[in-house]
C-alpha positions as CSV (number, residue, x, y, z in Angstrom):
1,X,100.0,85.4,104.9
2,X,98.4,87.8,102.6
3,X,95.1,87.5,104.5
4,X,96.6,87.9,107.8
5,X,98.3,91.3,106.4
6,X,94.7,92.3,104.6
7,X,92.7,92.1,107.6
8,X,95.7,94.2,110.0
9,X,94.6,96.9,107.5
10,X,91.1,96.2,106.8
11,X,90.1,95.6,111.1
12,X,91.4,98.8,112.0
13,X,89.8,100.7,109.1
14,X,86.4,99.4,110.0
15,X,86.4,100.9,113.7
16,X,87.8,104.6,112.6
17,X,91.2,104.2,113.4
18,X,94.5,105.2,110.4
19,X,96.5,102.4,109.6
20,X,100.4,102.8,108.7
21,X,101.4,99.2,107.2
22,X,104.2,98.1,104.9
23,X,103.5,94.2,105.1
24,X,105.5,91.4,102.6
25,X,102.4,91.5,100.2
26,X,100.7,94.7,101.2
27,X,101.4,98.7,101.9
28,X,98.9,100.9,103.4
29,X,98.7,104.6,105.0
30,X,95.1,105.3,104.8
31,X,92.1,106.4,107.2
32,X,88.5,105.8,105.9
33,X,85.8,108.3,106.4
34,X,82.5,106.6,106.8
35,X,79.2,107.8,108.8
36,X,79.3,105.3,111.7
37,X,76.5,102.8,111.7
38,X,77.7,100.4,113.8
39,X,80.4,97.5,113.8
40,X,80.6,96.2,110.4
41,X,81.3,92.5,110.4
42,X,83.9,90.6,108.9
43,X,83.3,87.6,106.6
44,X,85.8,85.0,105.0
45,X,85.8,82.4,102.5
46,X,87.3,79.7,104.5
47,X,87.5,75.9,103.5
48,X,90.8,75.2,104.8
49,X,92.4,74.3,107.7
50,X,94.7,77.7,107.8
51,X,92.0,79.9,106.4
52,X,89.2,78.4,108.8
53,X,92.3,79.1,111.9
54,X,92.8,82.8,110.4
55,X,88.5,83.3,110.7
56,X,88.1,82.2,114.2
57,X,91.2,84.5,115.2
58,X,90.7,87.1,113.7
59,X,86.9,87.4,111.5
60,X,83.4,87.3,112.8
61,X,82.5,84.7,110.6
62,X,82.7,82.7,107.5
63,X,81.2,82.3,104.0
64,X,81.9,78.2,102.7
């Protein structure tokens, strides 16, 4: 659950847009300010059945 909330912050970050999220296990209000380079991919460790689920939804990839 704590990934799922991490990445509804992190996605959003990573193409310019503010998030305003007060999740179970995490609380964010933030915008980034980056120079824009391109789309920065998402990675995660994944292993497990759940994790490997959460990567194909919602990553670009994964690191085993």
């Amino acid at each position: 659950h704590h990934m799922t909330e991490y990445l509804s912050i992190l996605r959003p970050l990573l193409e310019g847009s503010p998030v305003s999220v007060v999740g179970e296990t995490l609380t964010a209000h933030m915008r980034l300010s980056t120079p824009r380079i391109g789309q920065v991919p998402v990675l995660l460790a994944a292993l497990a059945p759940r994790m490997l689920k959460l990567a194909g939804e919602q990553a670009d990839g994964i690191v085993c």
